[in-house]
Backbone bond lengths (Angstrom), bond angles and torsions (degrees), N, CA, C in turn:
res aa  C-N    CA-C-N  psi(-1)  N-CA   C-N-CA  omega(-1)  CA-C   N-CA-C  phi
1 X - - - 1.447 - - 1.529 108.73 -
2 X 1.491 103.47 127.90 1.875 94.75 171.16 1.594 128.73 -64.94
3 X 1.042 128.78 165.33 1.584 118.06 -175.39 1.398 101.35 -69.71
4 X 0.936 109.39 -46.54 1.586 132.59 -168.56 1.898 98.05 -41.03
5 X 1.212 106.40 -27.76 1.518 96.20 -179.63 1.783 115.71 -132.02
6 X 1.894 98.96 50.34 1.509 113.59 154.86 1.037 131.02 -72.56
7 X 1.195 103.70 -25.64 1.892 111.85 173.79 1.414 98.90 -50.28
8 X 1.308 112.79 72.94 1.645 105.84 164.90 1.766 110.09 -86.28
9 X 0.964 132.76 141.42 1.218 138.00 126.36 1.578 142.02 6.45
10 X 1.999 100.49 2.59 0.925 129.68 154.70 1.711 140.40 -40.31
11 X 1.241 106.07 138.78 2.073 99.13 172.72 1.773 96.11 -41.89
12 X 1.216 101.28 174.27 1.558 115.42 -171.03 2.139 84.52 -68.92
13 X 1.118 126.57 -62.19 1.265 128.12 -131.26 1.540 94.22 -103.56
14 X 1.433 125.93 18.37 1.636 128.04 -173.29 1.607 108.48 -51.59
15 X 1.225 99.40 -55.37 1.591 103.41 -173.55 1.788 109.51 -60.67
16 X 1.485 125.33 -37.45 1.426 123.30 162.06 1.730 113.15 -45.94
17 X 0.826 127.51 -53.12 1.907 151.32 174.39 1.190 93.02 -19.62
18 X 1.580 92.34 -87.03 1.495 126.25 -134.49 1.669 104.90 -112.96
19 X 1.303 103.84 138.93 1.577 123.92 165.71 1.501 102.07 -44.98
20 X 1.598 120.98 146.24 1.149 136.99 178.53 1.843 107.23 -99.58
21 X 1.287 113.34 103.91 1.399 91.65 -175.41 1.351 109.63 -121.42
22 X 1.205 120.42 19.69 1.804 115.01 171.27 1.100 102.81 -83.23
23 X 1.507 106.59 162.27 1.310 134.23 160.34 1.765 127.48 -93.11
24 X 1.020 121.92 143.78 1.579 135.74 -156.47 1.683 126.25 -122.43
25 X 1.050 140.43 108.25 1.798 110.91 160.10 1.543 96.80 -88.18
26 X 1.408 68.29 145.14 2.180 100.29 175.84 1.680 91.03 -67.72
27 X 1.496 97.52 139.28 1.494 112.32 159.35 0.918 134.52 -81.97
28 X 1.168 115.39 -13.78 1.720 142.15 -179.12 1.803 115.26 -76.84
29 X 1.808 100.95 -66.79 1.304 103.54 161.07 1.754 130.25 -118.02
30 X 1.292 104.72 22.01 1.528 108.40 -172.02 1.565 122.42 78.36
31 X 1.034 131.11 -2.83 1.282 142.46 -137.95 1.916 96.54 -104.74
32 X 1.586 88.69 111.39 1.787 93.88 -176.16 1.468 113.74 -78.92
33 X 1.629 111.32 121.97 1.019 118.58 -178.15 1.457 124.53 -118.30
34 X 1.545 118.95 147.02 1.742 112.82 176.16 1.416 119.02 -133.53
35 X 1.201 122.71 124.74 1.393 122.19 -178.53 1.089 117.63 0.02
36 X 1.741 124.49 -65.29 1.230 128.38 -121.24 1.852 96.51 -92.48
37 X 1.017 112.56 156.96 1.904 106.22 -158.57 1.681 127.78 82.06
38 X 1.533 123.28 -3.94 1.489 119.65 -177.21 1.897 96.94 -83.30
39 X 1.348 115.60 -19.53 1.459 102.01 -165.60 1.199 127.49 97.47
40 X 1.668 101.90 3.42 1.635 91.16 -165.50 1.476 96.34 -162.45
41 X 1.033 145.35 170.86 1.984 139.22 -159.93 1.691 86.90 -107.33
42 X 1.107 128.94 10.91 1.927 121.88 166.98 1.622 104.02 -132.50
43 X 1.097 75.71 122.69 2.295 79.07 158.96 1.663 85.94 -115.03
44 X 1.522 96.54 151.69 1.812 111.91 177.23 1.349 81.28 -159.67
45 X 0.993 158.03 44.78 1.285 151.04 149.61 2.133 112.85 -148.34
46 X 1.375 111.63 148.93 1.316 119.40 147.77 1.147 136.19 -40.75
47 X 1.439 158.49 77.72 1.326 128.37 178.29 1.363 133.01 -70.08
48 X 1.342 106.55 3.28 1.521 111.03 162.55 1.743 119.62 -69.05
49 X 1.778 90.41 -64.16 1.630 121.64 -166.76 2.042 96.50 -93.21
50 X 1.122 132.71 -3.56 1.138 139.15 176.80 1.869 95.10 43.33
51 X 1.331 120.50 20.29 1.653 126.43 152.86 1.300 107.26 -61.54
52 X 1.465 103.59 161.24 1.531 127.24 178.54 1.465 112.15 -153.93
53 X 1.528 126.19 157.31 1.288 124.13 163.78 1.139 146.32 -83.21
54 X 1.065 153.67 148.68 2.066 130.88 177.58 1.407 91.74 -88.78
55 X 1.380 117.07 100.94 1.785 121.24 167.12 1.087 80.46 -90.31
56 X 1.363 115.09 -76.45 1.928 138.18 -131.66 1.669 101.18 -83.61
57 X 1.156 106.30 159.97 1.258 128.80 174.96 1.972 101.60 -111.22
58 X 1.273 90.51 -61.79 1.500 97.50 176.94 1.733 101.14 -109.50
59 X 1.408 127.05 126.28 1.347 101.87 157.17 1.167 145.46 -6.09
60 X 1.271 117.33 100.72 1.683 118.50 -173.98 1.413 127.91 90.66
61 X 1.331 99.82 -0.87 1.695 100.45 -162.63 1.958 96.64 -96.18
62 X 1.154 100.47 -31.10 2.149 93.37 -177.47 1.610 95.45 80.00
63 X 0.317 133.46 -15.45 1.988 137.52 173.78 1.802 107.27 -42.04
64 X 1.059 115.96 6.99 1.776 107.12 -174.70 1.373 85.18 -97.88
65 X 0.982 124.42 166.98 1.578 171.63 107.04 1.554 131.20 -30.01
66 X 1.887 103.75 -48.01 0.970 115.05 -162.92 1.361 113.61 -87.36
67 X 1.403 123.79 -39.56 1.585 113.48 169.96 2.108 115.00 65.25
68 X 1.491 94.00 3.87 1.626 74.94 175.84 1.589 93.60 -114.57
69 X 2.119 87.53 176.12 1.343 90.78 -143.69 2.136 106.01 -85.31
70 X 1.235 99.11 171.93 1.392 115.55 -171.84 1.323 94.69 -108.20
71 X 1.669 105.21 131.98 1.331 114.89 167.38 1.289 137.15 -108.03
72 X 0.989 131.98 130.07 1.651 104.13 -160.82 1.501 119.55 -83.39
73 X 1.280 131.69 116.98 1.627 132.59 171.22 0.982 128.62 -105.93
74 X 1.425 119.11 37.09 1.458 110.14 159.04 1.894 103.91 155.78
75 X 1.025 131.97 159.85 1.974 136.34 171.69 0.994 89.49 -125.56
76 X 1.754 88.05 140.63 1.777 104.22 159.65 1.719 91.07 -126.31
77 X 1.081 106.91 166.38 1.766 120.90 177.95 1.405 89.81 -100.46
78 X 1.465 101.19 153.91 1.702 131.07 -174.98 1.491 100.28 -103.38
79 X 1.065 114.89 160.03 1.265 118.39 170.75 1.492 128.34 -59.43
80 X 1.176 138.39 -8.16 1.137 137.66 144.11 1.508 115.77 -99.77
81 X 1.144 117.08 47.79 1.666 128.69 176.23 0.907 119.99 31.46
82 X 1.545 115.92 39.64 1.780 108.25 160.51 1.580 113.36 -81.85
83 X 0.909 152.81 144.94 1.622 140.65 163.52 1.229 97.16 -59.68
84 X 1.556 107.34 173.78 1.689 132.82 179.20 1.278 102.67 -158.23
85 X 1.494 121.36 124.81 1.436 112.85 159.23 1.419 141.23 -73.27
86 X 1.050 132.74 108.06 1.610 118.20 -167.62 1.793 94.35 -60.03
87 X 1.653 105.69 155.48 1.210 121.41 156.78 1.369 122.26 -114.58
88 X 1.459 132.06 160.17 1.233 136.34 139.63 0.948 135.51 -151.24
89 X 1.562 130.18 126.42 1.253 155.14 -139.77 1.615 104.71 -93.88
90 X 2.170 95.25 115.42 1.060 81.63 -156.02 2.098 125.95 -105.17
91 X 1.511 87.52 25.28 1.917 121.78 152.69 0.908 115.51 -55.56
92 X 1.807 112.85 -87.76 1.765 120.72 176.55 1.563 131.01 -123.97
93 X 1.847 101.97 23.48 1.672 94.08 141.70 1.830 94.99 90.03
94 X 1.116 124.11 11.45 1.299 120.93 173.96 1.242 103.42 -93.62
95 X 1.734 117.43 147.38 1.289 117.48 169.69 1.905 103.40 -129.73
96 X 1.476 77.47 166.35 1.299 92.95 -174.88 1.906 115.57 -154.54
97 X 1.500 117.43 158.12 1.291 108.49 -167.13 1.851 98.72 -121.22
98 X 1.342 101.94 138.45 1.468 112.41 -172.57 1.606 111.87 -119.61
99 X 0.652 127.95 107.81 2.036 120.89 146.23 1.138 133.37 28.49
100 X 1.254 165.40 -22.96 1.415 162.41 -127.82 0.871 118.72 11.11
101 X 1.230 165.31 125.10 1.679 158.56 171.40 1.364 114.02 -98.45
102 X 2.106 108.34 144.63 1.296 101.59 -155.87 1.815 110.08 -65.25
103 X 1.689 118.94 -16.79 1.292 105.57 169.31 1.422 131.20 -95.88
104 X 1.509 98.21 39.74 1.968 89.47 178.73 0.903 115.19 -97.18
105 X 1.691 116.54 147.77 1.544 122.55 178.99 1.682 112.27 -38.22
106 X 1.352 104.21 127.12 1.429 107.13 177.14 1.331 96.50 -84.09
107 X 1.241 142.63 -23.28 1.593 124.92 -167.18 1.591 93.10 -84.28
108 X 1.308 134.72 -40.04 1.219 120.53 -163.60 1.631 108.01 -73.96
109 X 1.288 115.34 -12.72 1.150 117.74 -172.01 1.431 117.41 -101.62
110 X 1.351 114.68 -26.38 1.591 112.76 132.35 1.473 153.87 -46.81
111 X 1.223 87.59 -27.15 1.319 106.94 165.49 1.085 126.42 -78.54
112 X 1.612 110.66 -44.20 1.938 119.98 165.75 1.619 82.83 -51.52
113 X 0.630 139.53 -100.07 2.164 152.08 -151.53 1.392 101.01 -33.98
114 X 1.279 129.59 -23.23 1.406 130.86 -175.09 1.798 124.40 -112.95
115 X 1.570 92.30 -0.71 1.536 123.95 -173.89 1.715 100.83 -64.88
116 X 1.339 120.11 -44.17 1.805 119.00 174.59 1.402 100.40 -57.31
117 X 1.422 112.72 -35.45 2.009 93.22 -146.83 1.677 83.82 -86.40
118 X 1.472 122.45 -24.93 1.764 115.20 -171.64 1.483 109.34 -77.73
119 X 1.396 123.48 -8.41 1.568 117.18 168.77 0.954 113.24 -71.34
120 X 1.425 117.24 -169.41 1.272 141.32 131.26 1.730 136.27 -57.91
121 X 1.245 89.95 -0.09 1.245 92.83 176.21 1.286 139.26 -79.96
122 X 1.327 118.95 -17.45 1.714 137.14 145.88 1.141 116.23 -124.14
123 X 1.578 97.11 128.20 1.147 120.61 178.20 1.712 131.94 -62.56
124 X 1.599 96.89 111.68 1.744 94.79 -174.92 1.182 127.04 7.08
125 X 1.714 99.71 -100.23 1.007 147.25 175.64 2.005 97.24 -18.90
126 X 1.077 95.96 -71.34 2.027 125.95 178.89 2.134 86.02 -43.22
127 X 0.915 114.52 -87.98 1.284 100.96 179.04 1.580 138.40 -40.12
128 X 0.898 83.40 -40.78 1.738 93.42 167.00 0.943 117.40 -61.89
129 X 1.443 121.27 -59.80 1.505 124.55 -178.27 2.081 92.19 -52.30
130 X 1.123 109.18 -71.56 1.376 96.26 -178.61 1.397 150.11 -49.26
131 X 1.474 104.23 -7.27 1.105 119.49 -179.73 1.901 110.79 -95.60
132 X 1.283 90.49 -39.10 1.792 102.79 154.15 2.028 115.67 -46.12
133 X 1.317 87.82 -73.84 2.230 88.33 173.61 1.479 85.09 -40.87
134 X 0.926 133.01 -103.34 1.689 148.48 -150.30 1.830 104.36 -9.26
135 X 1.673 85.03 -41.83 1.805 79.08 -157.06 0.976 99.46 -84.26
136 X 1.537 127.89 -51.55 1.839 141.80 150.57 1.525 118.27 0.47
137 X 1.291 111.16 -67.82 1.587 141.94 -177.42 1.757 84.61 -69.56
138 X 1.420 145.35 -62.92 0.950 125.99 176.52 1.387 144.54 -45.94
139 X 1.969 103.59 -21.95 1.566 98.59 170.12 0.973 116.70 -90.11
140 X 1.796 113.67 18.96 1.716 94.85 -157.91 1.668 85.80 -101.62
141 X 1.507 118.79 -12.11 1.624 97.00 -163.68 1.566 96.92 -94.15
């Protein structure tokens, strides 16, 4: 079944309940996917294209409208150090933070985590020097 047609006819909170067990192609990169292997009773993401959809409003609920796709820009770690991928939806600009699953590309997901230091967004020079203190400050303890 495609994702694209979960909006079942469900209680408001079905998808909170109950294990997710269909299978999907990503809209993003085509890439046929099936529950079983994410680690967890929900896949909401690609593990190829690390894409996602805007169903939900709240987790689980299917309540969007919007249906376009979520891109992922960037992980932050949770307080018990699992990663999470940020999303953003790239229709109307909502974001949202998801889970990692145990089969997603680790290179692509390194790459989101390594995406600040490959911009422009800090300056060489500025890192270097900081990455120097870091190691410095490290032999002293």
């Amino acid at each position: 079944m495609n994702r694209e047609n979960k909006r079942r006819k469900y209680d408001k909170n079905y998808y909170k309940k109950n294990p997710c067990s269909d299978s999907f192609t990503c809209r993003n990169c085509g890439w046929p996917i099936v529950s079983n292997g994410a680690g967890s009773n929900h896949r909401n993401h690609c593990p190829n294209c690390l894409c996602s959809l805007h169903v939900d409003e709240t987790p689980g609920d299917r309540a969007s409208s919007c249906g376009g796709i979520m891109e992922p820009i960037g992980v932050w770690v949770r307080s018990d150090g699992e990663w999470a991928i940020v999303h953003r939806c790239k229709r109307c600009g909502k974001l949202s933070s998801n889970r990692i699953a145990a089969d997603d590309n680790p290179m692509k997901l390194m790459a989101l985590a390594m995406r600040p230091f490959a911009g422009n967004f800090l300056d060489k020079d500025r890192l270097n020097d900081m990455l120097g203190t870091m190691q410095s400050q490290g032999d002293l303890i």
